[in-house]
N, CA, C and O atoms as a CHARMM CRD file, in Angstrom:
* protein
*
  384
    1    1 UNK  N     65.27200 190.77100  99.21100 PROA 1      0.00000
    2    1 UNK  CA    65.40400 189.61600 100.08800 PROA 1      0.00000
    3    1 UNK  C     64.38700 189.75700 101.21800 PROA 1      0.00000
    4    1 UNK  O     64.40700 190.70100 102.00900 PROA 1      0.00000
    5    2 UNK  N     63.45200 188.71300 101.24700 PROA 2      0.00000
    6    2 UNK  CA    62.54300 188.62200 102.52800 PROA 2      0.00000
    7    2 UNK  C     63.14700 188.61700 103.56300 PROA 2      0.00000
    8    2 UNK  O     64.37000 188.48400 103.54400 PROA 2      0.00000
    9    3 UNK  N     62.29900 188.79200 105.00600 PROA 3      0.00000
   10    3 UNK  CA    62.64500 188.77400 106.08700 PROA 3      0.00000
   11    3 UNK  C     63.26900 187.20300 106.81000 PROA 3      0.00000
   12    3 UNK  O     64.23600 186.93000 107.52100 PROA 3      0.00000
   13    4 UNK  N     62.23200 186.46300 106.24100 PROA 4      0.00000
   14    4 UNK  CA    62.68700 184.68400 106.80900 PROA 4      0.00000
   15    4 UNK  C     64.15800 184.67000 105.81500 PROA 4      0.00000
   16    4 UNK  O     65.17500 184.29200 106.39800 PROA 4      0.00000
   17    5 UNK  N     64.26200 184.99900 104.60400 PROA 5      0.00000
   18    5 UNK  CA    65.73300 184.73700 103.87400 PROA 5      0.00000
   19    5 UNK  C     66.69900 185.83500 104.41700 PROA 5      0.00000
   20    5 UNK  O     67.79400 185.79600 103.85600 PROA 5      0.00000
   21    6 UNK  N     66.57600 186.76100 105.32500 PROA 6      0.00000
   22    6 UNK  CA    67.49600 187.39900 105.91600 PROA 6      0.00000
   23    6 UNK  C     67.56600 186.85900 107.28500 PROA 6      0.00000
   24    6 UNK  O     68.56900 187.32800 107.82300 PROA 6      0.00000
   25    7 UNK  N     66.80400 185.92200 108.22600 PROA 7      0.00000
   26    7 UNK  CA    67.21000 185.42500 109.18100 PROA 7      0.00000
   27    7 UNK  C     67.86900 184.01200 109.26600 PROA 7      0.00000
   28    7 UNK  O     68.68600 183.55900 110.06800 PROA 7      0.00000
   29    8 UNK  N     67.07200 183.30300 107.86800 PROA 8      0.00000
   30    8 UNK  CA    68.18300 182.16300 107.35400 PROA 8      0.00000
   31    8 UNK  C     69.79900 182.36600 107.03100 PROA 8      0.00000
   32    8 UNK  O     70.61300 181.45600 107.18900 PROA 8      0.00000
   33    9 UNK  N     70.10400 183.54200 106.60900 PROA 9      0.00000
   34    9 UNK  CA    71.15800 183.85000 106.11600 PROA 9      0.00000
   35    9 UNK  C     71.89000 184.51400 107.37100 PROA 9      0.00000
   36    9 UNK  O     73.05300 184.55700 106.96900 PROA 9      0.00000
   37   10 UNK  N     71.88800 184.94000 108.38000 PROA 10     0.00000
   38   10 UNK  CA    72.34000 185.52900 109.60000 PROA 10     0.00000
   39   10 UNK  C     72.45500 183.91700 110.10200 PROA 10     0.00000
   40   10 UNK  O     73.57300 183.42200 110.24400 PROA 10     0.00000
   41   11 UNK  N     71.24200 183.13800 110.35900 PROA 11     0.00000
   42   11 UNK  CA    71.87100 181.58400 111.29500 PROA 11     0.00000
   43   11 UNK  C     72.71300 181.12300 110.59200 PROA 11     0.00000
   44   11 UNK  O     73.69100 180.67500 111.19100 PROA 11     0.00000
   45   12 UNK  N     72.71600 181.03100 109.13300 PROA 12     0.00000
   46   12 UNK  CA    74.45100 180.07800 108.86400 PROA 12     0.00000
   47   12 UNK  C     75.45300 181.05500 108.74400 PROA 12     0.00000
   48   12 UNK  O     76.43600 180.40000 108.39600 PROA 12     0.00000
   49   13 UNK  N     75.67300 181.82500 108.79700 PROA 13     0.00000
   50   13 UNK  CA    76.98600 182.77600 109.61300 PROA 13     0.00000
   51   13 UNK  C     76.95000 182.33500 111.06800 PROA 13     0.00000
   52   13 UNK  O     78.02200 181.90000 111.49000 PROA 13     0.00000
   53   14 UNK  N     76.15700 182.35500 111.72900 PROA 14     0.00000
   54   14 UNK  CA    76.53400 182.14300 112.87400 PROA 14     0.00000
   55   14 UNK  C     76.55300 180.80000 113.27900 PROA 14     0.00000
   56   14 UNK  O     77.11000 180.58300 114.35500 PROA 14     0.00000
   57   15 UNK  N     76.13200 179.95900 112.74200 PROA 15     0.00000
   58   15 UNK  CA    76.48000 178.15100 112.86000 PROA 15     0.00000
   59   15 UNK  C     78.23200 178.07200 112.86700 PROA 15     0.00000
   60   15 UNK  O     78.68500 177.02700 113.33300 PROA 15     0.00000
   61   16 UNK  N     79.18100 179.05000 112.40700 PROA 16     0.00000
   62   16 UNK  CA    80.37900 179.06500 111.93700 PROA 16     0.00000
   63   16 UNK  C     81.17400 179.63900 112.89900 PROA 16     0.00000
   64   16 UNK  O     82.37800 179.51000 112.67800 PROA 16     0.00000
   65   17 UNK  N     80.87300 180.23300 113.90300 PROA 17     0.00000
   66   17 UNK  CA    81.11100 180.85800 115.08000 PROA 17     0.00000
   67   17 UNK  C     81.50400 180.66500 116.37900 PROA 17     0.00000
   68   17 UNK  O     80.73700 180.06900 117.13600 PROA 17     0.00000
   69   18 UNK  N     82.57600 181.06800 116.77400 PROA 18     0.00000
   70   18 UNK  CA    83.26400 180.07800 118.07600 PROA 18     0.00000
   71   18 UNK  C     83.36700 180.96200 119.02700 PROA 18     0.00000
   72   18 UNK  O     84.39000 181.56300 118.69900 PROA 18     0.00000
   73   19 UNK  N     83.06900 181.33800 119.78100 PROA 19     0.00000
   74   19 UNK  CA    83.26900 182.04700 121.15200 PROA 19     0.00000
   75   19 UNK  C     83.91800 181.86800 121.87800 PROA 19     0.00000
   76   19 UNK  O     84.03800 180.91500 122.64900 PROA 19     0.00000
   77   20 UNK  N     84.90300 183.51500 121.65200 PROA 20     0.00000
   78   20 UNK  CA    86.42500 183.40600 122.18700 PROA 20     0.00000
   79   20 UNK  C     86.74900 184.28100 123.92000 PROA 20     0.00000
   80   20 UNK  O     87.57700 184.30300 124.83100 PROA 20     0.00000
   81   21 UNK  N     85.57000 184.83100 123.54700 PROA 21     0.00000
   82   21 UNK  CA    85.43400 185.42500 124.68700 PROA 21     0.00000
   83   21 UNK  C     84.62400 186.69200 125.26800 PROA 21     0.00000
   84   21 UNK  O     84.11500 187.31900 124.33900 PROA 21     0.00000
   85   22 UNK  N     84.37100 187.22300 126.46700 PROA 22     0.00000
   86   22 UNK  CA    83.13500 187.76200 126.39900 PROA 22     0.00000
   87   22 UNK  C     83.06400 188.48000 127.74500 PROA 22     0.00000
   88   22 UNK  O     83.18600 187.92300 128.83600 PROA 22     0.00000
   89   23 UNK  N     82.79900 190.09700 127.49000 PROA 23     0.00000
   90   23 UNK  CA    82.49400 191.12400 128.65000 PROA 23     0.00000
   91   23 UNK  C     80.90900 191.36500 129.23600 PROA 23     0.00000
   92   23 UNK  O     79.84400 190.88100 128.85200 PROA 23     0.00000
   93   24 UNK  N     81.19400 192.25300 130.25100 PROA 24     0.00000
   94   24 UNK  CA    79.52000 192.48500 130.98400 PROA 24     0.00000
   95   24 UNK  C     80.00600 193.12700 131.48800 PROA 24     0.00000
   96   24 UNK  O     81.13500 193.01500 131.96600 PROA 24     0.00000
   97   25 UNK  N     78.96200 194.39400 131.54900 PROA 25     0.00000
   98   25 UNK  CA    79.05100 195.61800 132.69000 PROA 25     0.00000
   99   25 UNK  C     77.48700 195.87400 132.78400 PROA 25     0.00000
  100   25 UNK  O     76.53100 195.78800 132.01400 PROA 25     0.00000
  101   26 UNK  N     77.74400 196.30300 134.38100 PROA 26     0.00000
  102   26 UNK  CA    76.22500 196.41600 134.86900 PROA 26     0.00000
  103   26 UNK  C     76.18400 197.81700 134.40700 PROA 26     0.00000
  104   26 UNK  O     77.12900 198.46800 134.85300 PROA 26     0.00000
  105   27 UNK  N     75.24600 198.58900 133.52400 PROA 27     0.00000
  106   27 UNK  CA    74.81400 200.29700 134.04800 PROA 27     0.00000
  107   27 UNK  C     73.44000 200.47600 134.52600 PROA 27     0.00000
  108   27 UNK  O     72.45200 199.74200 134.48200 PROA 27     0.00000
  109   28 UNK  N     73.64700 201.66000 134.99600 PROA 28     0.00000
  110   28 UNK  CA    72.26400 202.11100 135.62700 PROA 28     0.00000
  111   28 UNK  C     72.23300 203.42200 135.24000 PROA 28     0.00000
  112   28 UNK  O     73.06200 204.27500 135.55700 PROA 28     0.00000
  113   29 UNK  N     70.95600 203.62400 134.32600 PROA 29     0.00000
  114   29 UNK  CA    71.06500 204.98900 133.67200 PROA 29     0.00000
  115   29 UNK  C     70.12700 205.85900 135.18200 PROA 29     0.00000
  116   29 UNK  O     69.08000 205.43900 135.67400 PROA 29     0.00000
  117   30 UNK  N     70.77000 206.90300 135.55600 PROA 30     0.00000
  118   30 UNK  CA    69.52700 207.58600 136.24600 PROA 30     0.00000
  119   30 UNK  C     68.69000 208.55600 135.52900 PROA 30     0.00000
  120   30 UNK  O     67.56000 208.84700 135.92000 PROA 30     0.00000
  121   31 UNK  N     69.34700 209.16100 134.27300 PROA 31     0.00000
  122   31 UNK  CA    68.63800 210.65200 133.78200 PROA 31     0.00000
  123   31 UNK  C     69.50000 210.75300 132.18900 PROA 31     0.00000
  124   31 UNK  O     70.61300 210.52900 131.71500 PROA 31     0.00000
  125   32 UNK  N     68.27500 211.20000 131.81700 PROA 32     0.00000
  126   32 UNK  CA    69.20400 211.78700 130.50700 PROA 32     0.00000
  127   32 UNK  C     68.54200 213.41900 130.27100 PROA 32     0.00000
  128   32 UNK  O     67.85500 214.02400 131.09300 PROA 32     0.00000
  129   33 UNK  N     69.02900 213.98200 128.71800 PROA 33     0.00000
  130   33 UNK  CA    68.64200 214.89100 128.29700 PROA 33     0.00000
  131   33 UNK  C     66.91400 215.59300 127.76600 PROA 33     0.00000
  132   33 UNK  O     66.38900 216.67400 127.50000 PROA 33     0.00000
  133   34 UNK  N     66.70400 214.68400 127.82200 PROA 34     0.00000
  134   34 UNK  CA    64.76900 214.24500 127.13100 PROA 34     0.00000
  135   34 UNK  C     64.15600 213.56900 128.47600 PROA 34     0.00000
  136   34 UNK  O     62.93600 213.53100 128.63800 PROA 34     0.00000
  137   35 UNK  N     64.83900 213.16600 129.19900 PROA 35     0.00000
  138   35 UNK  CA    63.42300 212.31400 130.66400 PROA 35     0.00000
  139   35 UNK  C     65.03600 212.87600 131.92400 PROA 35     0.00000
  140   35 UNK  O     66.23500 212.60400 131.98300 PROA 35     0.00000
  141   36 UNK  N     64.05500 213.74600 132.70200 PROA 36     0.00000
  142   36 UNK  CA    64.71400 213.60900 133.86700 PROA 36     0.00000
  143   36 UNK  C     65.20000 212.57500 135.00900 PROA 36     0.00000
  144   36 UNK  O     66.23100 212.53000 135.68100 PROA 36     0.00000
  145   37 UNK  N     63.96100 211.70000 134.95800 PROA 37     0.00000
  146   37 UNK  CA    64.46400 210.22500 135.52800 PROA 37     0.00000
  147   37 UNK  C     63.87400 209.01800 134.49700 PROA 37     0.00000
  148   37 UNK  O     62.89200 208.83900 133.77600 PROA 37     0.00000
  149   38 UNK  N     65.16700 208.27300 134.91300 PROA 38     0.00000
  150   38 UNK  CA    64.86300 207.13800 133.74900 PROA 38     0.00000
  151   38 UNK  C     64.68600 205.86400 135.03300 PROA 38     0.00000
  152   38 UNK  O     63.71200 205.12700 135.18900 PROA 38     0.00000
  153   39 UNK  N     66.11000 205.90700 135.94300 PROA 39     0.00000
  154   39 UNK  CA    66.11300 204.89800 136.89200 PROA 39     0.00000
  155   39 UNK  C     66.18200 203.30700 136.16600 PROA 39     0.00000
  156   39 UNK  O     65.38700 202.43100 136.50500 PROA 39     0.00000
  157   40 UNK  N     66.99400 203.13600 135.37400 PROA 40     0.00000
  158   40 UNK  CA    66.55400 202.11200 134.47300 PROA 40     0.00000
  159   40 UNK  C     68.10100 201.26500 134.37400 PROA 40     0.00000
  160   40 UNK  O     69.05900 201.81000 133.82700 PROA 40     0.00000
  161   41 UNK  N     68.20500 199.81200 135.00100 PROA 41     0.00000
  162   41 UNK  CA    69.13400 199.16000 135.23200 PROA 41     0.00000
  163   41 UNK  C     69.35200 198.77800 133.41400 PROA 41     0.00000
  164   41 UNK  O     68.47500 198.61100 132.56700 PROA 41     0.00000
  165   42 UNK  N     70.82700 198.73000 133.26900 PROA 42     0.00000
  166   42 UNK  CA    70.60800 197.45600 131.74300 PROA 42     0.00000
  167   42 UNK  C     72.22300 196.69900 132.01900 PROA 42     0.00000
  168   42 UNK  O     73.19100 196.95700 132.73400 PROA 42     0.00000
  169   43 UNK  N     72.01100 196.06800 131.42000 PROA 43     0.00000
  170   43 UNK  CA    73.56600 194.74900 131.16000 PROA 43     0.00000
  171   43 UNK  C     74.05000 194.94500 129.69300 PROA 43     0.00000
  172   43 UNK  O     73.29800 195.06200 128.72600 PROA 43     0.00000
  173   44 UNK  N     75.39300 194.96300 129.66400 PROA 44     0.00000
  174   44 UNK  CA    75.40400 195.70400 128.19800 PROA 44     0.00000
  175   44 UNK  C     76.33200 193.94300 128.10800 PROA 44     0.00000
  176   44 UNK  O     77.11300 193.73900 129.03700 PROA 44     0.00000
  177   45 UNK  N     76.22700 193.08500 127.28800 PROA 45     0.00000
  178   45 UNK  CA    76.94300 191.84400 126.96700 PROA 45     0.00000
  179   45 UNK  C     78.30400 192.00000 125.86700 PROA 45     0.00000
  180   45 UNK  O     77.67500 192.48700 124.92700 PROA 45     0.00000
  181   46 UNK  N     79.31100 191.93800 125.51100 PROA 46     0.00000
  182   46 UNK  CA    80.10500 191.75700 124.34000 PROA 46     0.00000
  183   46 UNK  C     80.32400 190.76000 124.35100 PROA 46     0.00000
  184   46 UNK  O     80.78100 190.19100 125.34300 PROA 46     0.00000
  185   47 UNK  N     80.04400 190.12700 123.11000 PROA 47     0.00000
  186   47 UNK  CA    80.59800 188.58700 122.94800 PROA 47     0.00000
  187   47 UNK  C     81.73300 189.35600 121.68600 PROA 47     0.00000
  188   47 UNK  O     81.59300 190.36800 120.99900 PROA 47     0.00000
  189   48 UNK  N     82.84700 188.35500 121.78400 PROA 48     0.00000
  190   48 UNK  CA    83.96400 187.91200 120.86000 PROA 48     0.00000
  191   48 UNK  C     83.86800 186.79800 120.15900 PROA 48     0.00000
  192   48 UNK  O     83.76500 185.75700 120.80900 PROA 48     0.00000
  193   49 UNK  N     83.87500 186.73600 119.01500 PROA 49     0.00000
  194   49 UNK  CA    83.43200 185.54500 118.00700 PROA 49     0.00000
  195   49 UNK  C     84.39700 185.70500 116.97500 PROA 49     0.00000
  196   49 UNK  O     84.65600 186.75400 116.38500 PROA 49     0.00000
  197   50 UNK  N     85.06300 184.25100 116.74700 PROA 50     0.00000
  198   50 UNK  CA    85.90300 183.69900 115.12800 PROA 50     0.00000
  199   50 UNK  C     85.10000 182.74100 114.95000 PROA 50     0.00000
  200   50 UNK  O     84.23700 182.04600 115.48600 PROA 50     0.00000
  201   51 UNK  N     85.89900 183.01200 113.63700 PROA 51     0.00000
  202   51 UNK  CA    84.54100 182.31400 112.62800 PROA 51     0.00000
  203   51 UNK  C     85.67200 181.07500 113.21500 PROA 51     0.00000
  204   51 UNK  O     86.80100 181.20200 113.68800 PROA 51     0.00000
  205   52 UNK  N     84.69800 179.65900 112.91600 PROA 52     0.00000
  206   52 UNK  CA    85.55400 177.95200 112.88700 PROA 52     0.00000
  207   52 UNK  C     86.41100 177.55000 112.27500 PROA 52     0.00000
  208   52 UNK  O     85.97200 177.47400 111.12800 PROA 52     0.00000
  209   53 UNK  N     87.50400 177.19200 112.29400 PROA 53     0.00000
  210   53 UNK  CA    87.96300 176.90900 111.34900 PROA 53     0.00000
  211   53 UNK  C     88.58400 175.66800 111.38300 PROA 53     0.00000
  212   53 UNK  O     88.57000 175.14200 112.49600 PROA 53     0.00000
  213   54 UNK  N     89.24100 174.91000 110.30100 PROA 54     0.00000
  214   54 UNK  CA    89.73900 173.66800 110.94000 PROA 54     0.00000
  215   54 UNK  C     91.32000 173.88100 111.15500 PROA 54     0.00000
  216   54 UNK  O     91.94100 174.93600 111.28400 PROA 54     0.00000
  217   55 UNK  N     91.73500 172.67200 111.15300 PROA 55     0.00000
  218   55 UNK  CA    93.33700 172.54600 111.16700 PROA 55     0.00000
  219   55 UNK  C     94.21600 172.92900 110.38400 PROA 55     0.00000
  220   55 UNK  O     95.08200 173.66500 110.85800 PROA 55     0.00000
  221   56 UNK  N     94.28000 172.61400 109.13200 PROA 56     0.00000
  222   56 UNK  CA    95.23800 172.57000 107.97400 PROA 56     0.00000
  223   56 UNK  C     94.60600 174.30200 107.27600 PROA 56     0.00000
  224   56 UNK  O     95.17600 174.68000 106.25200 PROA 56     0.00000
  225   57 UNK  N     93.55100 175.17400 107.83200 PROA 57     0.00000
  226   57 UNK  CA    92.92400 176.00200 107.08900 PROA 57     0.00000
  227   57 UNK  C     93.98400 177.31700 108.17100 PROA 57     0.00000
  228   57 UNK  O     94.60100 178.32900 107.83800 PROA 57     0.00000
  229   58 UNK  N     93.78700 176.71500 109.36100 PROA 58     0.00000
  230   58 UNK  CA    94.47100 177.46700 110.74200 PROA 58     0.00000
  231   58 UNK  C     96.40500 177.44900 110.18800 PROA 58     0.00000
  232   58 UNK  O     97.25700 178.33100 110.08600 PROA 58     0.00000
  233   59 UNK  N     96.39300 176.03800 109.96800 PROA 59     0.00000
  234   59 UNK  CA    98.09000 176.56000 109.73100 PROA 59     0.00000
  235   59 UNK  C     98.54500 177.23000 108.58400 PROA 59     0.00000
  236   59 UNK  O     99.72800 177.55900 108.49000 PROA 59     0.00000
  237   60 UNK  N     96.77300 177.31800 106.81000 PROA 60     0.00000
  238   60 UNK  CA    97.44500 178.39900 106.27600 PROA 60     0.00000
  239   60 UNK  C     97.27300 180.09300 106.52600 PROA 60     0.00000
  240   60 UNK  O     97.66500 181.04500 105.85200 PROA 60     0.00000
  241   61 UNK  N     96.64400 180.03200 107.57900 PROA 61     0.00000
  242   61 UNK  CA    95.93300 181.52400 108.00300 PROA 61     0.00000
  243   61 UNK  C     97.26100 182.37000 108.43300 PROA 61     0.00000
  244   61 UNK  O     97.85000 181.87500 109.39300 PROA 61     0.00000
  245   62 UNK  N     97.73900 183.35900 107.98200 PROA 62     0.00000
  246   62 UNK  CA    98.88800 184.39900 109.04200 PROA 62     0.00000
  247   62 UNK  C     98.17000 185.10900 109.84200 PROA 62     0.00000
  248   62 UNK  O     97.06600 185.62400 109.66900 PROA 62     0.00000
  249   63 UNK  N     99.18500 185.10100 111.13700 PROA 63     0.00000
  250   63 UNK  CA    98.20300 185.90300 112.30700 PROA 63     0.00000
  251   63 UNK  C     97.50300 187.12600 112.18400 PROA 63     0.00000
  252   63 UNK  O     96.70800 187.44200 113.07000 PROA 63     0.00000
  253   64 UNK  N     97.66200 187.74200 111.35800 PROA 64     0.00000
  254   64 UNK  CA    96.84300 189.09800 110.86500 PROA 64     0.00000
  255   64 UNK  C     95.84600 188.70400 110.35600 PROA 64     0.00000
  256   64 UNK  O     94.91200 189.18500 110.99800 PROA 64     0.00000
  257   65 UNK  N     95.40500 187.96200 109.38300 PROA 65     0.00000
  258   65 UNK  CA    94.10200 187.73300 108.96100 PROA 65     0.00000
  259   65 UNK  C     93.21500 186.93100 109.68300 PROA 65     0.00000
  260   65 UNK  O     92.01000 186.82100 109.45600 PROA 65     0.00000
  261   66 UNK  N     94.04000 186.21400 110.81200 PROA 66     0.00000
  262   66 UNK  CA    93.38700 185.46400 111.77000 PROA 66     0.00000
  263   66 UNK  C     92.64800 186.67700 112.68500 PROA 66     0.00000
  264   66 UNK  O     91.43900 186.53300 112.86500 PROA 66     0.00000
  265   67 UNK  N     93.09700 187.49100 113.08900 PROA 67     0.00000
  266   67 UNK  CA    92.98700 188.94900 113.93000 PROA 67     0.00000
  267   67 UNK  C     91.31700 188.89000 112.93300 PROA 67     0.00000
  268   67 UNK  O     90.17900 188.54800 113.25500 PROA 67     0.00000
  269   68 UNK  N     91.86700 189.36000 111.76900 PROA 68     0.00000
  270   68 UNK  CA    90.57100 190.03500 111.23300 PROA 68     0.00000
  271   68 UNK  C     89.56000 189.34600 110.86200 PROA 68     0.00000
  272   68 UNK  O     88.79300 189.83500 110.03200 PROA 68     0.00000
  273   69 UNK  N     89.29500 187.86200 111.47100 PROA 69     0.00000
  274   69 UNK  CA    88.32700 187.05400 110.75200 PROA 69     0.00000
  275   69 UNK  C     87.19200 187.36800 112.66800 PROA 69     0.00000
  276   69 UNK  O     86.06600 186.89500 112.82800 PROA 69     0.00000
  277   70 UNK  N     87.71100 187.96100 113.42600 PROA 70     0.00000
  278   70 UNK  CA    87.16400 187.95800 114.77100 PROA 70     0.00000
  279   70 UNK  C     86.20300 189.37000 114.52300 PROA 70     0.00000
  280   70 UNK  O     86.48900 190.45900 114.02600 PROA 70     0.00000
  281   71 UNK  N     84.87900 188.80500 115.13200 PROA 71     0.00000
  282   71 UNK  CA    83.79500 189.91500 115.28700 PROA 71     0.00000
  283   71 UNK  C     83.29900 189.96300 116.54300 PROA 71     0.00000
  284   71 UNK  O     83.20900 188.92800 117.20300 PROA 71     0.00000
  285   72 UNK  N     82.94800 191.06400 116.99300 PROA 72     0.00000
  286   72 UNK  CA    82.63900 191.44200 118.66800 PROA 72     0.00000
  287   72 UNK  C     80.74600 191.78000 118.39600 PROA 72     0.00000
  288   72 UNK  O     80.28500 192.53700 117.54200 PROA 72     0.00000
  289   73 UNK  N     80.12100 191.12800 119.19800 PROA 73     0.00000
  290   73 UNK  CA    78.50700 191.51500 118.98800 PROA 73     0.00000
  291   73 UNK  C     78.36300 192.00100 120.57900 PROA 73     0.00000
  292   73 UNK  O     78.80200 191.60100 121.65700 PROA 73     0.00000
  293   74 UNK  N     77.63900 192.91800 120.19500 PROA 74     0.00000
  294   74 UNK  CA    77.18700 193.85100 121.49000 PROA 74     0.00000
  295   74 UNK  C     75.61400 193.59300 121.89300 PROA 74     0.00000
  296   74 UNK  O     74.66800 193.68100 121.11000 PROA 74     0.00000
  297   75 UNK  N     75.56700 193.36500 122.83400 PROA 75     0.00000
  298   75 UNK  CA    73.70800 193.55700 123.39200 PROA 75     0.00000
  299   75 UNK  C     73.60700 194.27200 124.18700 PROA 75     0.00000
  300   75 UNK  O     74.68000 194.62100 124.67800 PROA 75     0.00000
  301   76 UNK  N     72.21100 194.96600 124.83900 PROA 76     0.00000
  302   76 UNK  CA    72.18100 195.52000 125.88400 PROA 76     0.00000
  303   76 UNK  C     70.95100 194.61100 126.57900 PROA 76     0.00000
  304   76 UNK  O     70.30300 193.85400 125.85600 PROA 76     0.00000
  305   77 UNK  N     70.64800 194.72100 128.05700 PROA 77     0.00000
  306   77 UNK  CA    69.61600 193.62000 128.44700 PROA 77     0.00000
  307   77 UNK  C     68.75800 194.69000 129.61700 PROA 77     0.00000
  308   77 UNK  O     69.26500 195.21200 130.61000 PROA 77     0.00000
  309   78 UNK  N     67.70100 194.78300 129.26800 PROA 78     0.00000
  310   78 UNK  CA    66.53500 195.68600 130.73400 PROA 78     0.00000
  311   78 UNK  C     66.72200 193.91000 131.40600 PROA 78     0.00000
  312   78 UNK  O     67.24000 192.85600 131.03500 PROA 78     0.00000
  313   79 UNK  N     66.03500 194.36400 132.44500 PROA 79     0.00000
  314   79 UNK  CA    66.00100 193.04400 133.47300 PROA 79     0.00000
  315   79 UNK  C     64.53500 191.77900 132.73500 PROA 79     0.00000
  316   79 UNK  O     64.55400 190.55000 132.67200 PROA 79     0.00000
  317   80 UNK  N     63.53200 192.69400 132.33400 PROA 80     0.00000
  318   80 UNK  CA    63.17100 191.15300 131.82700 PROA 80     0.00000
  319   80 UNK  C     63.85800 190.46800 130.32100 PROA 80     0.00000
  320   80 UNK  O     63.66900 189.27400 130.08900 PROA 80     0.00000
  321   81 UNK  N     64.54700 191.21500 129.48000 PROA 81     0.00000
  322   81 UNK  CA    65.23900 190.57600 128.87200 PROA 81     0.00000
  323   81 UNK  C     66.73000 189.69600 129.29000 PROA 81     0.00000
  324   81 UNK  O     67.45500 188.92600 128.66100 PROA 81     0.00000
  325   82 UNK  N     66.74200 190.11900 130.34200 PROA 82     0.00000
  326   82 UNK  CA    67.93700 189.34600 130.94700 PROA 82     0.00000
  327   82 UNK  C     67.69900 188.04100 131.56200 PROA 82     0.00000
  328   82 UNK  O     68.48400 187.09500 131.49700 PROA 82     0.00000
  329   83 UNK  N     66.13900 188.04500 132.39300 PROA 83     0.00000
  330   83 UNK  CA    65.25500 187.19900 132.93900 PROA 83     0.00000
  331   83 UNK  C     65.68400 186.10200 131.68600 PROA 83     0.00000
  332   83 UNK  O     66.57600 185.25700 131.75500 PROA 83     0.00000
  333   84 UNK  N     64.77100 186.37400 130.51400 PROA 84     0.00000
  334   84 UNK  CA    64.58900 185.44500 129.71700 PROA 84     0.00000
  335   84 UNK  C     65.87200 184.70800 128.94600 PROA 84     0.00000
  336   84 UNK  O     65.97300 183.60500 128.40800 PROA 84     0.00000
  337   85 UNK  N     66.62100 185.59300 129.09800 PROA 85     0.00000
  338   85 UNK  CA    68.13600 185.38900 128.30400 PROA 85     0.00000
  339   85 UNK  C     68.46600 183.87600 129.18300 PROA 85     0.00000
  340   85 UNK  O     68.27800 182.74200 128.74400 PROA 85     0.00000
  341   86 UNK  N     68.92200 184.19500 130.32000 PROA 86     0.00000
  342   86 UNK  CA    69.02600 183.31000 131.76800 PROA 86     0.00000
  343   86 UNK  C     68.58000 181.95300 131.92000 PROA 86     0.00000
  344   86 UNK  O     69.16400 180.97100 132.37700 PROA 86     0.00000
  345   87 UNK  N     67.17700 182.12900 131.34300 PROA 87     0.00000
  346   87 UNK  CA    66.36100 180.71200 131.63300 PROA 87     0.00000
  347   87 UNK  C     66.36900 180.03100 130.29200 PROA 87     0.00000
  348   87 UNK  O     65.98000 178.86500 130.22700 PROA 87     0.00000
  349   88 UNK  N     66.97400 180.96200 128.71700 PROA 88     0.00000
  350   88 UNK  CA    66.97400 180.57800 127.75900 PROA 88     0.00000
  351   88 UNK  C     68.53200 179.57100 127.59800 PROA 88     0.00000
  352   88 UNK  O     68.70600 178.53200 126.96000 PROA 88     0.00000
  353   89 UNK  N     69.48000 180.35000 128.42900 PROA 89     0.00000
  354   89 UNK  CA    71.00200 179.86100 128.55200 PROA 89     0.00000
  355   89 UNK  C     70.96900 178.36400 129.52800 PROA 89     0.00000
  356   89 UNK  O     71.56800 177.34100 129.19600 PROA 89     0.00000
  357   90 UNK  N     70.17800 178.50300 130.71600 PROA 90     0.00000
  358   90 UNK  CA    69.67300 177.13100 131.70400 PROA 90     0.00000
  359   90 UNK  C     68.96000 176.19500 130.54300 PROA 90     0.00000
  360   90 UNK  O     69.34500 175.02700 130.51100 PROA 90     0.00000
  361   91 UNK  N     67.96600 176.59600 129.59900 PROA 91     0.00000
  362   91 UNK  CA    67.47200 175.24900 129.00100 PROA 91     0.00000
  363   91 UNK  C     68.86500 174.82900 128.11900 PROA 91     0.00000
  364   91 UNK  O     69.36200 173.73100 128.36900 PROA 91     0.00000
  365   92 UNK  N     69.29600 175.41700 127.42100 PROA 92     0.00000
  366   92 UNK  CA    70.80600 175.18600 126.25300 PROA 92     0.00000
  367   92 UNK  C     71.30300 174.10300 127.48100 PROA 92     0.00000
  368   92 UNK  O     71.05600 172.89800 127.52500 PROA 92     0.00000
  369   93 UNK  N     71.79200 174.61100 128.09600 PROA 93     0.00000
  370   93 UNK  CA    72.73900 174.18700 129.39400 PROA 93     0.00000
  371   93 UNK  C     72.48200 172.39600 129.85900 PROA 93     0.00000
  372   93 UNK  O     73.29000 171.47500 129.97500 PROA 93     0.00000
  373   94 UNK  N     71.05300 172.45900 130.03200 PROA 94     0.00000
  374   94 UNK  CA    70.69700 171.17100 130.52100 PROA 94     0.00000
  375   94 UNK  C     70.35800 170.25800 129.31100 PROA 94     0.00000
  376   94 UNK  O     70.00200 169.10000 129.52700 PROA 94     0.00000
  377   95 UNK  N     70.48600 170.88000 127.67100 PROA 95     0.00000
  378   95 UNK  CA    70.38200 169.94000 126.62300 PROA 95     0.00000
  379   95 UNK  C     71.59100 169.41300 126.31800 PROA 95     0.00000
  380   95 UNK  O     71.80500 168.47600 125.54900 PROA 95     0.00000
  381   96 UNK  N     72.46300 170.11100 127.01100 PROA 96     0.00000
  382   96 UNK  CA    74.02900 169.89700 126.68800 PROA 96     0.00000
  383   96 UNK  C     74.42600 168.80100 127.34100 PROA 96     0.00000
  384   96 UNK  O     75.59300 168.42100 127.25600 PROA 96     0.00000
């Protein structure tokens, strides 16, 4: 499978996707084991995501498999990826 048919196939999974809810914590690494100073801010994001579903699909779902249809995606953000994240979420925002 090519690369464009593995990013086609990741967007319609996620066309299906409802956002249920969602963490942020600031860290600031100062040092690790390999670089004595790093000094390096990041934003670590969790989003919570169920897949869509409709009505009559929801009342045959039991709450356990409803549990397990939910996926958590993790990011981490340096500050110019956060920059861009920001002004990428403001354009969404004002098409809305």
């Amino acid at each position: 499978m090519g690369k464009e048919e593995e990013e086609e196939e990741e967007e319609q999974q996620q066309q299906g996707l409802q956002l249920l809810d969602f963490d942020w914590k600031l860290k600031y690494t100062v040092g690790s084991s390999s670089m004595a100073a790093i000094n390096k801010p990041l934003l670590r994001l969790e989003l919570c995501m169920s897949k869509s579903i409709t009505k009559q699909e929801e009342s045959e779902l039991q709450k356990d498999k409803a549990d397990n249809a939910k996926s958590i995606a993790i990011a981490e953000y340096n500050k110019l990826e956060l920059d861009k994240l920001i002004a990428e979420m403001e354009a969404i925002s004002q098409v809305l």
